[in-house]
Every structure is written in C-alpha cells, then in structure tokens.
N, C-alpha and C positions, 0 to 999 in steps of 0.2 A: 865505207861510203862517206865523204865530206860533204859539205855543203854545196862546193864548186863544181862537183860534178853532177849536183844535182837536174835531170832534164826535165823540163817542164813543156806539156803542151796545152796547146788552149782548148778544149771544149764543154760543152755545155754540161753546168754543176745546177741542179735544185740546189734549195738550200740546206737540206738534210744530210748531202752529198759533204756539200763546201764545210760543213761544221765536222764534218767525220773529217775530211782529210787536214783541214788546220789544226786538229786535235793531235793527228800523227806528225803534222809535221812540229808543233810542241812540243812533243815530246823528243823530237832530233834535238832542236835548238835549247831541251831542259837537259838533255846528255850530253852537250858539245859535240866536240868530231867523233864522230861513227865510227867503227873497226869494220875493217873487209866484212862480211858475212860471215865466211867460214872462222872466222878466231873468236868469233863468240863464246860458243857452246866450248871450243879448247882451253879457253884462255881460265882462272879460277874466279872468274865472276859469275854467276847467277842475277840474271835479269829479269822481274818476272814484273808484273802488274798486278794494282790494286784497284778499285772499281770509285772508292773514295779518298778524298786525304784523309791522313794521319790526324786524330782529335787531343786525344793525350794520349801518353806510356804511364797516367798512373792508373794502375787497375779500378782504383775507383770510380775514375770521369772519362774511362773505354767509351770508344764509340761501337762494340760490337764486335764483328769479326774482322774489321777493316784496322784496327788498333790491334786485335787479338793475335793477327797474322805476325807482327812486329814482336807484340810481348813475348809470344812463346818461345823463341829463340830465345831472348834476353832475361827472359827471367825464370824461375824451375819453381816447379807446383810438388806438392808430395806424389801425383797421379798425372800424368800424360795421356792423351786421348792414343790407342793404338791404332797407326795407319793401315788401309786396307779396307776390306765388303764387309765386313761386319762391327757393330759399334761395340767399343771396351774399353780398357785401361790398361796402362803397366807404370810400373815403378817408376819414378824421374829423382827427384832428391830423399825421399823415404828410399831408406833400407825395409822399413814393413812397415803395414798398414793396414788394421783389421775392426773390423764393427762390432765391437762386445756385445752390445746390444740396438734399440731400438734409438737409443740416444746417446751411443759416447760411443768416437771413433780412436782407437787408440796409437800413436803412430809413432817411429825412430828415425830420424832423419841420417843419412848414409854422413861420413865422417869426412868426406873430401868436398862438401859444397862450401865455397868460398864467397867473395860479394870482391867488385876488383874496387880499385880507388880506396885501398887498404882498410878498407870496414869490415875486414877479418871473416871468420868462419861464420856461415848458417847457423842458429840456433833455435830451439824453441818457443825463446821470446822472438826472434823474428817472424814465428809462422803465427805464434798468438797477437802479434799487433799486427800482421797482415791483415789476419781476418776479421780480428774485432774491430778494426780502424772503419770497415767496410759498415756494418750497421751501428755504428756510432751516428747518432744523430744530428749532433755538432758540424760532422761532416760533410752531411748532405751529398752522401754518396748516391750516384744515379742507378748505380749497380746493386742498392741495396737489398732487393729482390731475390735478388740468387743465394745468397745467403740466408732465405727463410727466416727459421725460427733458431739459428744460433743466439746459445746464451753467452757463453765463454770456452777459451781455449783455458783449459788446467794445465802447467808448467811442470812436469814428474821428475825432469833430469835436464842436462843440459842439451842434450841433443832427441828428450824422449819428453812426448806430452799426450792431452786426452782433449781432442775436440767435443764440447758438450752441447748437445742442442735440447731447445725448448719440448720438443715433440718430433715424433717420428719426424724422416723428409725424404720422400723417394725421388727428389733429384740430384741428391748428394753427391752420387757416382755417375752420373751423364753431364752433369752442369755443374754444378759446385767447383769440386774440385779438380776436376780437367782441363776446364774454362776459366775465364777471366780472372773472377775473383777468387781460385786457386792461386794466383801468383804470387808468389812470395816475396815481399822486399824486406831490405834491412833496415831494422827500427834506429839506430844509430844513423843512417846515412838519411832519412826520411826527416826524422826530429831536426836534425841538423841544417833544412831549410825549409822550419817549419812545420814539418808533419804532411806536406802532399807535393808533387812535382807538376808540371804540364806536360812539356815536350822534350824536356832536358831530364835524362836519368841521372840521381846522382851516383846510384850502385847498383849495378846488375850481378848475375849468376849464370847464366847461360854459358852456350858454346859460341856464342855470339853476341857482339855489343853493338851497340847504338854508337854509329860515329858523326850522322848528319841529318836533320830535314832542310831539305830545301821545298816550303809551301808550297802547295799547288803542281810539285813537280816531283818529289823523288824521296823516299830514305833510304839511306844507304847503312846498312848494317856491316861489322869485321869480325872475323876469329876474337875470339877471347882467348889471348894466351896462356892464359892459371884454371883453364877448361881441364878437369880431370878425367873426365869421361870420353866417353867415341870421339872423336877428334871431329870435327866439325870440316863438312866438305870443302866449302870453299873458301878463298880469304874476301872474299865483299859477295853481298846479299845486296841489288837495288833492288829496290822499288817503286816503279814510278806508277805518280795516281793518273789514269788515263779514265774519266765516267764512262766512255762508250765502247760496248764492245767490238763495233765493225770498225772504230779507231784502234783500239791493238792488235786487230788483228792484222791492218794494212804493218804497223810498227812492228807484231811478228813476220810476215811475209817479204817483211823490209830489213831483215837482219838484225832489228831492233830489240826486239824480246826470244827470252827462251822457254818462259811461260806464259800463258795468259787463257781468262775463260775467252769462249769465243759466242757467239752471236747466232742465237738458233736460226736465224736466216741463212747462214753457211753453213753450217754441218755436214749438209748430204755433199754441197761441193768441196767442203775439207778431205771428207770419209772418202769420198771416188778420187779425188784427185789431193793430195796433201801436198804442202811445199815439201822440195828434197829435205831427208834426212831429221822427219819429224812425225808425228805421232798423235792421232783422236784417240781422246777417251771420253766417254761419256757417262753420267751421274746421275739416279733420282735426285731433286732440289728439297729439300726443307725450307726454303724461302716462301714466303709468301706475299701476294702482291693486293692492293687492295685501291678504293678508294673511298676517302674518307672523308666528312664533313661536320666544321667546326660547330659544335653543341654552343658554344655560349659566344658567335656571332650573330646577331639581331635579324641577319638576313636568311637565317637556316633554321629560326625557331620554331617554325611548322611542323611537326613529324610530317603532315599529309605532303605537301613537299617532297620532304628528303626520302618519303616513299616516293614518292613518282616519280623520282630521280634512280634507285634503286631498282623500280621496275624498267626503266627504261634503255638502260645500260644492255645493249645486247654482248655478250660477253662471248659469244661463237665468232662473233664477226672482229673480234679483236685477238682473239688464238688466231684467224687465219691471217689478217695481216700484219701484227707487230710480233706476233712468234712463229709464223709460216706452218702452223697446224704439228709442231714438236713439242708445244706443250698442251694441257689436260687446264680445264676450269676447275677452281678451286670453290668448294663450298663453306667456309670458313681458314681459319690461321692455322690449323692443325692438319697436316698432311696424311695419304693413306698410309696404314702401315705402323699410325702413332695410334697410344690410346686418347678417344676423344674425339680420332676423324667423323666428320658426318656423311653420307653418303649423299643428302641432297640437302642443299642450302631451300629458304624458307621462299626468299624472293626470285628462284629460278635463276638459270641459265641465261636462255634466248631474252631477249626483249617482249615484254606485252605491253604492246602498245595501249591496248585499251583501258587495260588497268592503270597505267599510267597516265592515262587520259582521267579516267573518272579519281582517282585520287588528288592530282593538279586541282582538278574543278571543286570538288571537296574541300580543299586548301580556303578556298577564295582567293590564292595568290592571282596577281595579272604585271605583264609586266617584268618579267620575272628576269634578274640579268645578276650572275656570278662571277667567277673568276677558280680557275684551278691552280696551282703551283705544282710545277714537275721540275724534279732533274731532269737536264738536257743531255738525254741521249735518243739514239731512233727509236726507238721499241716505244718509248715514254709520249715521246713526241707524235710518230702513230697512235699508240693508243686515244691520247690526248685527243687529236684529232678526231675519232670515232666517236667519242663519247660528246665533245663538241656539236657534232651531228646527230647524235641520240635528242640530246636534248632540246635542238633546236625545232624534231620535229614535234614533238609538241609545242612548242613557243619558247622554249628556254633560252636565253644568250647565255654562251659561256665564252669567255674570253680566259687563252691560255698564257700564263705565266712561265716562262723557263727561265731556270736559276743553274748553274756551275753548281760543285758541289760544294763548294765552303761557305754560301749562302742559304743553299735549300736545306743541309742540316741544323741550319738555326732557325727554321720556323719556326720548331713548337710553340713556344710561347707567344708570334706573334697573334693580335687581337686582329689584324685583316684578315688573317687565313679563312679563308671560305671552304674551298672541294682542294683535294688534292690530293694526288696519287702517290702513294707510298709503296718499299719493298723493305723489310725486313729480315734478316739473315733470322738463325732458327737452331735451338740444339735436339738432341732426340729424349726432348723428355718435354710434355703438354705446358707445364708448372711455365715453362719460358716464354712460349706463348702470350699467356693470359698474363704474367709478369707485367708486362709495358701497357695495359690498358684495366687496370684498377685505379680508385679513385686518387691515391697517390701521387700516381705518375703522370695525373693530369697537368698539360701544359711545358712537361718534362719531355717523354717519350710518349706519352695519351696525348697525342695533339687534336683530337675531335674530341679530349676535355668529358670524355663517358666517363660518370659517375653514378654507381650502381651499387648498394650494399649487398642486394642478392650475389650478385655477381662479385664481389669482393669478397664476400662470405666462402663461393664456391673455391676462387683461388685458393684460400686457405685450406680449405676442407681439401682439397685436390692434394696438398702437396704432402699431406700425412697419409690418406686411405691406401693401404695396402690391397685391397681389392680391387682384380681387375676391371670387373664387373660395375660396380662402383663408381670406379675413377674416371672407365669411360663415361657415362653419366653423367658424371659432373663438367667436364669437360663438353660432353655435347652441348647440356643444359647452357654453359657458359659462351656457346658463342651463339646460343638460340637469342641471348638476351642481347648479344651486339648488336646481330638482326635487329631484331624486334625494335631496338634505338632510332633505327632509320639512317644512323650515321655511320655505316659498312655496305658497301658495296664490294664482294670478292670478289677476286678478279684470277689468279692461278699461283700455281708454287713453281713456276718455269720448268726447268731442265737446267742440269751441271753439265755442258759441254767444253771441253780444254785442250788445249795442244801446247804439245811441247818438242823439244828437239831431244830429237834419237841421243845423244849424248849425255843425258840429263835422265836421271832414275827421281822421277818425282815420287814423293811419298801423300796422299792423302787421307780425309776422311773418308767415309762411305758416300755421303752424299759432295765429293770432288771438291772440296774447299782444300784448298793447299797447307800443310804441314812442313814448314820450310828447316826447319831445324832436323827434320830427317830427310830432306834431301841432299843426295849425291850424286855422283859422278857415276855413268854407266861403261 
C-alpha cells in the first residue's frame, strides 16, 4: 500500500477516534512506502510494536521493558528468561551457572561470545564491570535496585568468575539476571566513551544489532554476522513506538505490523473474527496500573484529601469502560499468583461516596481544583475522564493533561505534577514492585515522592527472607503503607492480549511480553 492509493472518506471522528487513526496513519508516514500486505510476514523483516520510545540501550538508564525489548537481542546476560506458560531460565552466554551458596553465584561464560566493533571476546571482567558499574554510586544508575545487595563480582579465570552478594537475594533468578541489569557489555568499548552510552551502542553481543532510532517513530535492529549461536531469524527487527493500542491495531489490520498488543476493547471481535492469516493469544498482565498523587506538591498536603480522592475513585466503572469488563481491579502493585498479593485493598473497590464526602469536609479543603497528567491513549483518556467525574461529584475540579510519550515519561521530577495516572510493566518476583517506590527513587521512578522507612525497611527485609510465609507479609504489609499514604489509588494489572500473523512463531514470556531474539519464521 502507498500513499497514493490511499482512499479517504469523510465521516464523523470524536476526538478519541481522530487521535487513534493519525497515530496509524504515523506510523505509514514513520515507515515510508508500505509493501503489499501479503510480503510482509514473507519478506525477512519483522515488524512489531512498542507501547513507548526507546530511553537508552545502556542497562543502567532502561526505561523498563520498553528498552528491555531492544537490549535482549543485542546484548547476552549469563541467564535468559525461558519463553512459554511458565517462568524460568536457561543458559545464554554462561556455559554454567550455579549458586554455591546463599551468597556467591559461581559462573563460566561459553568461549564463542564476542562484542562486534572489534572489542574482542566476552570476559569475566566484562560481566564484573557490568554489574558492579550498576550499584556504583557515582553512577546514579536508575536500575540500581535490582541489583540489591551485590558486593562484587570476584574475577577466578579469564572466562570463569563468582558473583558475591551482600546477603541472601530471592530475585536473583527472576530479575537480576534474566532482566535488564543482566546485560552484559564490554568494559573496553564502554570506558572508551566514557563509561556509559544513551542511544548509540558502542559494542553489542547478540544475534542482533542496533542499526537505527528514528525518535518517536522506530528502531530498527540487523543480524549480527560474528553471532555464533542459533542463527537469528530475520535480517531486520522494527520497531515502531505507537502509545495506543486501537492505533496498532488499525497499523496491524493495515498490513503494517506483524506483531503487536492489542486493545481489550477488541479482543472478543479479534478472537470471533481475526484478520486473514493471523492469530490471538491472550496473557495474565503483571502490569499494574494506578493513580498517584504528588506528596510534596503544597496542593496534595492533606492526607483527608488525597483520602477522599481515594475513596471516591469508583474503579468498577472504569473496568467497564476503558477495559470493557476483560480486566479484574487491582488491590495493590503485586498481582494474584505473586507472593504479597492482597485480596482486598484498604480503600475499596466501588466508590463511597459518603466516606468521601465526610473526609473532604474533614480536610477543611473548599475550592478544591487539580490537574492529572496521563499518556495519550483511549483506555487513559477514558479512564481519565471517569475519575474527572468522580471527583467532581463531590466539588473537586480536575483538569486533564495529555502528554505523547517522550514527555509524560519525564514527569517524575516535575514539581507541578499533581494526580496522575501511571502503568508500570512488572517481573515475577514482589522485590521489583516495591523497587520503584522506596525513599530512593523518590522523584526518579517514586513520582508521588513516598518516603517511608517502615516501608523501606520492609523492601529490604523482602528481598533476603526465604520464607514464604514471611515474605508474603511483608509484602502485603508494604503496600498496606502505600494505602494508608493516601497517595495510591489502584486501579488493575490489565490483560496481555496480542496478535500476530500466522507466518510468524512469536516466542514470549508467560505473562505475553515479546522475547524477540527467539522469534521466528513459522
């Protein structure tokens, strides 16, 4: 499809409508001219979609899953998350890898991992300045969290070393090392500009490299030819950032993508009726969605407020129309299924109106007029709306802010931020959770600025207790005190719904996040 032949007719677009299809039609004019439909999926490109732009490629200053998607092709961890229904690991650059004990992980790195841009072979000092560059303070890595209580990597051989940590860490093997700050880079090609990168790799490892960002619109990954392992499917990997998902899907539908999540308001008509020669799958979410409000703006310093705000949020009435009743309310950040879930949040579900009423009056607030910040997509944008009206019936003004997404993930630090609705991706271990909202991360990824040494206390305690029993505890304890802040309102963990073209063997995690460095050709 070109441009030229593109047919336009005129009828009536809300604005919710018009933002979703200039978003698709963006992404034509971010890809140039279109291929037929059908040489898509033939031709050895892979097209899929990202929900954000690209932040950095250096493991340090990830944006989360949406950098993480990019890094794992390009760069090799000792441990690779296993695709498929149940969460694991297998081998990727270690030859082996075993936990002697409670604190020292001992590991071999296999003898064909190379770095391209002639920065030679994988070594041991490459994995020990990986890691330790990460809780380096100097560095002000944003990821420093996940790496817990690592002391140092010990150096044994040239391809053989002993990860040492402070104290036990039960996310070692869910998060550590499978995830982000597992990624390996080479300490020679890193030192060389400096000691950290942005968007520019200077040496990858992968089956795959980094050939292009185009901001706002695309990266385009290639084969790494000095790949000694499985030969990597395709010779180009895009990816274009589209925020909204009824916008990729028209871009799937459109011959435009061969992946993408899609939008729980279509589902059931994807599942009954699919475009030719493609394929629903659907996913529990680990995501969790929330909305939060900034602790150290002068307008939100009431708790009795930010309760009545909290109580009044009806959160049934926003599952049925910004998720169309296919996802579940969430009573904290931790999903069922994890240790830590809680079965009922503090401040309820539905809306109480009166309690909300008598807390406002409690307050002494009058007068009372906000502002939300949301990414601009429908689901957002609906919800936004409801809660709008939540508040209003009690007297609240809220006025909603929409931001693209190379803006909205630079609030945190702003000092305007008032209310605003956030979603966080999520790995299968609590510790990652709680990660982003200890006193730390305030103003970083803590954008409502909570600072709590109970609760900082319990993070830690969390990510050593080997008891299950325990650990759940802790965990619940930990988001009892989020509550109890007045600065969380939860809101759900979505649904992983995805489509892909039948010619395309996607490879995922359990909860449908894409693992693109094990996709192939069906």
């Amino acid at each position: 499809m070109t441009k030229s032949n593109i047919q336009w007719t005129k009828v009536g677009l809300d604005r919710r409508r018009f933002l979703q299809g200039t978003a698709a039609v963006g992404l034509a004019s971010a890809a140039g001219t279109m291929m037929p439909r059908e040489a898509w999926a033939e031709g050895s490109t892979l097209k899929a979609r990202t929900y954000a732009d690209m932040r950095s490629l250096d493991p340090a200053f990830s944006q989360g899953v949406v950098d993480e998607e990019i890094q794992a092709p390009i760069y090799n961890k000792l441990v690779q998350y296993t695709p498929g229904s149940e969460w694991g690991w297998q081998l990727d650059a270690a030859a082996s890898v075993e936990q002697a004990d409670d604190t020292h992980i001992n590991f071999a790195l296999r003898d064909d991992m190379g770095f391209t841009n002639g920065f030679g072979a994988m070594t041991a000092e490459d994995v020990k300045f990986s890691f330790e560059r990460i809780i380096d303070p100097a560095l002000e890595s944003t990821n420093k969290p996940d790496w817990g209580p690592l002391d140092h990597v010990e150096v044994t051989g040239e391809r053989t070393g002993t990860i040492v940590l402070k104290n036990a860490f039960q996310p070692l093997w869910s998060i550590t090392l499978p995830y982000i700050t597992g990624n390996i880079v080479s300490k020679n090609a890193f030192e060389s500009v400096g000691g950290k990168i942005s968007t520019s790799p200077v040496a990858t490892s992968g089956p795959y490299m980094h050939k292009s960002w185009e901001p706002k619109q695309k990266t385009t990954l290639v084969r790494n030819p000095d790949w000694q392992g499985d030969a990597a499917a395709f010779d180009e990997i895009q990816i274009f950032h589209i925020d909204d998902e009824k916008s990729a899907e028209i871009a799937f539908e459109a011959g435009q993508l061969d992946f993408t999540r899609v939008s729980l308001a279509s589902i059931e008509r994807l599942k009954s009726n699919p475009p030719a020669n493609s394929s629903v799958a659907e996913f529990p979410s680990l995501y969790y969605v929330w909305v939060g409000m900034n602790l150290n703006n002068p307008k939100l310093g009431n708790i009795k407020l930010r309760q009545a705000i909290q109580h009044v949020i009806d959160v049934p009435s926003i599952m049925a129309a910004s998720y169309f009743g296919s996802a579940e309310p969430s009573t904290g950040i931790i999903a069922p299924g994890l240790s830590g879930h809680r079965e009922e949040s503090m401040t309820g579900v539905a809306a109480n109106m009166e309690k909300a009423k008598q807390l406002l009056a409690e307050s002494g607030e009058t007068n009372v007029s906000l502002a939300i910040d949301i990414l601009n997509k429908s689901a957002n944008v609906t919800t936004a709306q409801i809660i709008q009206a939540n508040l209003a019936s009690i007297g609240i003004t809220l006025e909603v802010r929409l931001h693209e997404g190379a803006t909205f993930w630079n609030l945190g630090g702003s000092e305007d931020l008032e209310l605003v609705l956030n979603r966080y991706s999520m790995t299968p271990d609590p510790y990652y959770a709680t990660s982003w909202f200890i006193s730390e991360q305030a103003g970083v990824w803590n954008w409502e600025n909570h600072a709590n040494e109970e609760f900082d206390a319990l993070h830690l305690a969390g990510q050593a207790e080997s008891d299950p029993a325990k650990r759940d505890a802790i965990y619940r304890r930990a988001q009892d005190i989020m509550e109890e802040s007045g600065a969380y309102k939860f809101l759900t963990h979505e649904a992983t719904p995805n489509i892909y073209r039948n010619s395309v063997k996607p490879a995922f995690r359990p909860d449908g996040l894409p693992l693109y460095r094990y996709f192939s050709k069906a």
